[in-house]
C-alpha positions in Angstrom: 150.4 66.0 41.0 153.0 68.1 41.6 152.1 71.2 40.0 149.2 71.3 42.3 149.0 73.4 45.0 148.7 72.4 49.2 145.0 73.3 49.1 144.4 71.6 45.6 145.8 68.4 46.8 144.0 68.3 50.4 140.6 69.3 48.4 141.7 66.3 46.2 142.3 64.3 49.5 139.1 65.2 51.0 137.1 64.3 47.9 138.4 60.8 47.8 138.1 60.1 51.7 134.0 61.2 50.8 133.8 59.1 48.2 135.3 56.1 50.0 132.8 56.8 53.2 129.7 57.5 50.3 130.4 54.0 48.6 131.3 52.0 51.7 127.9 53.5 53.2 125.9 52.8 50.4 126.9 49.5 49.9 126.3 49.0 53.8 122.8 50.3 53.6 122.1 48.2 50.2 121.6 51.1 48.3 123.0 52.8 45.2 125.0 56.5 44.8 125.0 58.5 42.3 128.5 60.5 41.5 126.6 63.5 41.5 125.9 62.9 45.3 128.5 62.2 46.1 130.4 65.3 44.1 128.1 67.4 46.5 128.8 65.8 49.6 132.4 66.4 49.3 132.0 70.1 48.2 129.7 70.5 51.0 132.4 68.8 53.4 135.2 70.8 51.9 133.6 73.8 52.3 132.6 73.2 56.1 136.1 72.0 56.8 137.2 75.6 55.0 134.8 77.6 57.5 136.2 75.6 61.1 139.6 76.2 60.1 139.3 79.7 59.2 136.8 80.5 62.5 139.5 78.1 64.7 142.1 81.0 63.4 140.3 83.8 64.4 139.3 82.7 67.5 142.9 81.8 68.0 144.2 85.4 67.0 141.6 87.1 68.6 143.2 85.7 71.8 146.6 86.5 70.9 147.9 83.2 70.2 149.4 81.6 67.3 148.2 78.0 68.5 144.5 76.4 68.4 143.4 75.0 71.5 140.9 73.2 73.1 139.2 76.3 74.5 138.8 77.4 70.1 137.1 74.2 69.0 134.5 74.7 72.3 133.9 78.6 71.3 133.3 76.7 68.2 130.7 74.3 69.1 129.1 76.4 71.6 125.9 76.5 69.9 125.5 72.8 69.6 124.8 71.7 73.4 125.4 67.9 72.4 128.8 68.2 71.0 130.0 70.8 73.1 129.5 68.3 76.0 131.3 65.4 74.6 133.8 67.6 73.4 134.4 68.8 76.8 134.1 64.9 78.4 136.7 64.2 75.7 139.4 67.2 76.8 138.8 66.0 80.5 139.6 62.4 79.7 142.8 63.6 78.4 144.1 66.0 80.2 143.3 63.4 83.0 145.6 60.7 80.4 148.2 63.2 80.5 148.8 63.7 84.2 148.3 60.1 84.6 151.4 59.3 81.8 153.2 62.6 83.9 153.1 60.5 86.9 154.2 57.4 85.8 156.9 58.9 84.0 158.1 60.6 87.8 157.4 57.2 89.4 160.2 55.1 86.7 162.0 58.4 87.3 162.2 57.6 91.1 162.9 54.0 90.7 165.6 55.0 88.6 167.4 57.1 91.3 166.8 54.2 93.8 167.8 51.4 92.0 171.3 53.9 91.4 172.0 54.3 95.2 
């Protein structure tokens, strides 16, 4: 497998991962799935996951950055009303996570100098 280039092997990676989620699913529901299925459902998978990372990019670029952010993936959900809203309860949760870690980290920092006096 080492011949094979990045993209090759994360197609190859992807395609398993369906599969797994396909047979786990079918056997779940009681029913059967046919390799043809499930050989579409990855393609189909691959090729969405192809189209978000290339739009992610752009949007990126088009804003002069060289970094995805959080503001990309909504420009990228904006026309899914559902998503867009978890997506933006989700950033809020952790950005609010982050501050909250930022501020425990400064209150061990100021036990630190106290406990040094």
């Amino acid at each position: 497998m080492e011949n094979i280039d990045h993209e090759k092997k994360l197609k190859i990676t992807c395609y398993k991962a369906v599969k797994n989620v396909c047979q786990e699913t079918a056997k779940n529901m009681g029913l059967g799935m046919e390799k043809a299925a499930t050989d579409l459902i990855s393609e189909l998978i691959w090729k969405k996951a192809k189209r978000i990372a290339e739009d992610l990019e752009l949007f990126a670029k088009h804003a002069k950055r060289s970094t995805i952010n959080a503001d990309d993936i909504k420009l990228l959900v904006r026309h899914n009303e559902k998503l867009k809203e978890d997506l933006s309860k989700l950033a809020e949760e952790m950005k609010k996570a982050r501050k909250s870690k930022k501020s425990n980290v400064a209150t061990d920092n100021d036990f630190a100098e106290v406990d040094s006096l």
